[in-house]
C-alpha positions, 0 to 999 in steps of 0.5 A: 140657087132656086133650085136647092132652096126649092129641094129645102122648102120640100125636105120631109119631117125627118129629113130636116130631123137627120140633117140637124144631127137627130137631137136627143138633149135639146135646151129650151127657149127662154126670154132673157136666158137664152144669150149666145153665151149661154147656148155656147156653154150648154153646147161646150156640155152636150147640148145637141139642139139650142134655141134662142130666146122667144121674139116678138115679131112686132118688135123685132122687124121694127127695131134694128137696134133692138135685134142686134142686141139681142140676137147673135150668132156664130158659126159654132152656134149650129144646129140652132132654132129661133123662136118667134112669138105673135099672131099676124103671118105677115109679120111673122114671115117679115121676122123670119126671113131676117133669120133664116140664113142664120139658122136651121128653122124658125120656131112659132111659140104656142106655149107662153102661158104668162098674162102678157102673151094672153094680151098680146094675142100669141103664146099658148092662147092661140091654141085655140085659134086652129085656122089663124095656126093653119095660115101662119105655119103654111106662110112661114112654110111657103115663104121661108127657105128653112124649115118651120117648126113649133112648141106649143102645151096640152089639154087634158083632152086627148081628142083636143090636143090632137086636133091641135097637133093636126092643125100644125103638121097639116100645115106644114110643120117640121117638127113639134116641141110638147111642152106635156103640161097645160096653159093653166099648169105654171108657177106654183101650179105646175104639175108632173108633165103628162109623159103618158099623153107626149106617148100617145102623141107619138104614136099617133105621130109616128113616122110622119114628124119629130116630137120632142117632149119638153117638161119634167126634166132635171137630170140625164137619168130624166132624160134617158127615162123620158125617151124610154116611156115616152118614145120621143124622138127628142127631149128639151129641158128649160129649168134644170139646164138653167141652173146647170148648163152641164146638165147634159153631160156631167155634175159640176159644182154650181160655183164653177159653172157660174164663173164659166158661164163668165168666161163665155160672157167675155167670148160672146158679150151678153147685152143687156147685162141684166141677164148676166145677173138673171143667170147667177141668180140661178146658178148661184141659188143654192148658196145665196140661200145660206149667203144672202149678202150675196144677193145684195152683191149681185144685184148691185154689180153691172159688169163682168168683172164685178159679178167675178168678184162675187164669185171670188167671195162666194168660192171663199165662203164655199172653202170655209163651209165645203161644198157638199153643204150646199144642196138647196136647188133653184129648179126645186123653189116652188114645191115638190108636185111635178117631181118624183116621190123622193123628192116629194117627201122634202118638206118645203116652205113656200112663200106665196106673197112675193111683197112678203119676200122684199121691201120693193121700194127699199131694195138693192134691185130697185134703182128708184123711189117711184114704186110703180118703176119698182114693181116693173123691175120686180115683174108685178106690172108686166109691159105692154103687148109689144114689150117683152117684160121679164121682172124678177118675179116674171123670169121665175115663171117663165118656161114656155 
């Protein structure tokens, strides 16, 4: 036994690459979204490597009760990475050998922008902190029998993106997801993903370790064009595959993927139900755009059978209007800056002001009259460092 985990810790870069299958369509890690169910479905549609959701390292060794609820596994859950996210490599390593027979590789998230990866020290504001990176990649690569990978974001500087880079494969890192958009490009800031500079990352890491080049990605004709221009040796999609879980293989109506997505909850349960209700809300989008009871619906319902029952309504809305008169996309809300020139001609009304979007106190999604609590459940107070808060208003920004 020693001595093939010893042959393990000393596989090459792309050994580990050849051994995962050498993924090419990859979805992305995130917080609240990523339940077993939903890697389930995105797998049934072509999903060749699945992340699951970012942990925070603190929490996750110091709540047994909190880890069996959010992480499960199967044996049809493979080639998988867990993601984790925080800034000491002890506690780091303490998270990942909990995982590391349940996984192909752990991953360090270097590329959370949001403010409460800014307090709790991790995310995308370790870029900076290149020998605090160097000693959590080495003692995660020392110590684990599986390989250690990680995602991080871009600078506008070349130079400095590469020292990053550097830093991380230096240390012992198998693989690195590049998210081509920097820490400051989010929300209603996110630009077109720099695939020029994932091409020269590339380059300047060929034969040496996987890159995949996350960012940017709405379809298979992205993906394909991705690969094309940039030479990556895989893509990751968030967003889009999101909203459509069969992004990777075919078009499905919206509707169908969502009463899908059902099923699977009832295969592999999805606690806490919330995130039931994050995922229709993205699946659902284009028609609760035209239905807003719909909405009210939803954000009332607490079991499985009731978010059916929504379904059952909106399928019969759908009949009487057709489905082709439903085309508004979730991916698409913000604006039409990170996208191609076609769709940049569509013109969009943006709501900037979410309190101009929603009486918080008065809401269907707000279970009380404090409005301090409401602003919680909407994502405008964020929790504290050892919390991961993902409010209404926070999941819509949450791509790492």
């Amino acid at each position: 036994m020693e001595e093939v985990e010893t042959s393990q810790q000393k596989a090459s870069p792309y050994e580990f690459w050849e051994k995962i299958g050498c993924p090419t369509k990859i979805v992305a890690p995130m917080v609240e979204h990523s339940d077993l169910a939903y890697r389930m479905m995105t797998r049934h549609y072509g999903a060749e490597l699945v992340f699951t959701q970012m942990f925070n390292c603190n929490s996750f060794i110091s709540s047994k009760e909190a880890r069996e609820l959010l992480f499960s596994t199967t044996a049809a859950d493979r080639p998988l990475i867990v993601q984790f996210a925080g800034h000491d490599p002890q506690t780091f390593l303490a998270a990942a050998k909990m995982v590391e027979d349940k996984c192909d590789a752990v991953d360090i998230n270097l590329g959370c922008p949001q403010g409460i990866a800014k307090r709790g020290r991790y995310g995308a504001f370790l870029m900076e902190e290149l020998d605090l990176l160097a000693e959590i990649v080495s003692t995660l690569v020392k110590g684990l029998k599986i390989p250690v990978t990680c995602k991080t974001r871009i600078y506008k500087d070349f130079d400095r993106t590469i020292r990053l880079c550097e830093t991380l494969v230096g240390a012992g890192a198998s693989m690195l997801t590049i998210h081509g958009r920097t820490r400051e490009e989010k929300g209603q800031l996110v630009r077109a993903a720099d695939w020029a500079m994932l091409a020269r990352i590339k380059k300047h890491f060929a034969g040496r370790v996987p890159i995949v080049s996350n960012g940017g990605i709405s379809s298979m004709e992205d993906l394909q064009r991705c690969l094309a221009e940039t030479g990556v040796d895989g893509v990751m999609s968030s967003e889009a595959v999101l909203e459509n879980p069969a992004l990777f293989q075919r078009t499905i109506p919206q509707i169908d993927l969502a009463e899908q997505y059902l099923d699977f909850c009832r295969q592999y349960p999805v606690h806490p139900i919330k995130c039931v209700r994050s995922h229709l809300i993205k699946m659902l989008h284009r028609y609760t755009v035209k239905h807003t009871e719909l909405r009210e619906m939803y954000g009332t319902a607490h079991t499985l059978d009731e978010f059916a029952d929504v379904c059952k309504i909106c399928r019969e809305l759908i009949s009487v209007n057709g489905e082709e008169s439903y085309t508004e996309s979730w991916y698409y809300r913000y604006n039409s800056s990170r996208y191609s020139d076609e769709v940049k001609s569509v013109p969009l009304n943006i709501v900037l002001d979410k309190d101009m979007l929603v009486n918080k106190k008065t809401s269907f999604l707000t279970s009380t009259n404090n409005e301090s609590t409401a602003d919680d459940l909407w994502g405008t107070v964020e929790g504290d460092d050892n919390e991961e808060y993902c409010g209404i208003f926070h999941s819509l920004n949450f791509a790492t």
